[in-house]
C-alpha positions as CSV (number, residue, x, y, z in Angstrom):
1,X,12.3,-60.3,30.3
2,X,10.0,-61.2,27.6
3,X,10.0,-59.9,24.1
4,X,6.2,-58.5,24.6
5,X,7.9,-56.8,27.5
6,X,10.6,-55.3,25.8
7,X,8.2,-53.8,23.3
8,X,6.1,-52.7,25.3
9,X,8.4,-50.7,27.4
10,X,10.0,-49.3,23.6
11,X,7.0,-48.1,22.8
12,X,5.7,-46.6,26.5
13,X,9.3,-44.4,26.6
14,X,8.4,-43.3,22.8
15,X,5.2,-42.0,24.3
16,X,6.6,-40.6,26.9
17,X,9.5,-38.8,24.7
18,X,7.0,-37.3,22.1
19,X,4.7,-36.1,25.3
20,X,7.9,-34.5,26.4
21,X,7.7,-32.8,22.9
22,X,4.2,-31.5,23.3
23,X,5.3,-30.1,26.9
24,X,8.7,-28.5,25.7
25,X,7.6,-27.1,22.7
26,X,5.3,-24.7,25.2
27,X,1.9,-25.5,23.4
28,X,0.4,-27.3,27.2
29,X,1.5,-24.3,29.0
30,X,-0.4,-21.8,26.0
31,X,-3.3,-23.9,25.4
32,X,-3.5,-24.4,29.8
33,X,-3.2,-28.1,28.6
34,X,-6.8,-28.1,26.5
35,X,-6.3,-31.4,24.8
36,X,-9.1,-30.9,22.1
37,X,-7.0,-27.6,21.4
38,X,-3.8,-29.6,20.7
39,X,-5.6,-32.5,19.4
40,X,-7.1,-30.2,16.7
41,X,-3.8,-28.6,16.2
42,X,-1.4,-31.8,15.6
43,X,-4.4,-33.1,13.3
44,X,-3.8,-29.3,11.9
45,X,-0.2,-30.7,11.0
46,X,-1.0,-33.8,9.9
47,X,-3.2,-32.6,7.0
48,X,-0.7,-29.8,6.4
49,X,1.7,-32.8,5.9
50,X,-0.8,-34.1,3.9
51,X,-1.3,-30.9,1.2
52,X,0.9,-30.1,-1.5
53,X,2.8,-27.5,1.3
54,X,4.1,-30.5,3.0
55,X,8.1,-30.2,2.4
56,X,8.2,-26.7,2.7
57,X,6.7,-27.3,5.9
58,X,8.7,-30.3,7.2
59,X,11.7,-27.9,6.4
60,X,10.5,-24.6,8.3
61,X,9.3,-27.3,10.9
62,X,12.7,-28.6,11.3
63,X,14.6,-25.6,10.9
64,X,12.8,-24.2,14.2
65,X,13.1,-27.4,15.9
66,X,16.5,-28.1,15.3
67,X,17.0,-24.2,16.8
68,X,15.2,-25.2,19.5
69,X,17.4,-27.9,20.6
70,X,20.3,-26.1,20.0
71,X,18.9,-23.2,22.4
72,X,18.3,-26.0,24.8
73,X,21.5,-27.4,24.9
74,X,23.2,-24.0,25.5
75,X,20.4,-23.6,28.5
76,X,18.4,-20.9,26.5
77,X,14.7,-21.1,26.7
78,X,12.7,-22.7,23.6
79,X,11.7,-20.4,20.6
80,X,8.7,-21.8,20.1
81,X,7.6,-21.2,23.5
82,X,8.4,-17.3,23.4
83,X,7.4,-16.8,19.9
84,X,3.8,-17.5,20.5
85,X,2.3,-16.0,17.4
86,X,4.2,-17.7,14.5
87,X,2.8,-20.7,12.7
88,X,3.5,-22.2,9.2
């Protein structure tokens, strides 16, 4: 296989693993998969990350995300998905 090959096939299963993100974090299923609506509210995060908020952000962000996993492993459902009214 070529080099370009193997790069390209990096980078499509790093798509496909954040997509997998957007799916199991719940916000398709809430937004009934409105991509301006997530759009707008990853580009939400992004200037969030942006502000002078950003670390305590990153931190509550992955606080609830390592949770998340964690609930997933032991075959609980995700927290963000059930807690549909918290935000940062």
């Amino acid at each position: 296989m070529r080099a370009w090959q193997v790069e390209r096939r990096k980078r499509t299963r790093h798509l496909i693993e954040l997509g997998g993100l957007v799916v199991k974090s719940g916000v398709v299923d809430l937004t009934g998969d409105d991509r301006a609506t997530i759009l707008g509210a990853l580009i939400w995060i992004a200037d969030k990350l942006k502000s002078d908020d950003a670390e305590r952000a990153k931190t509550l962000w992955a606080e609830k995300g390592k949770e998340a996993f964690a609930a997933e492993r032991n075959g609980a459902n995700l927290p963000a998905a059930q807690d549909r009214n918290e935000g940062a």
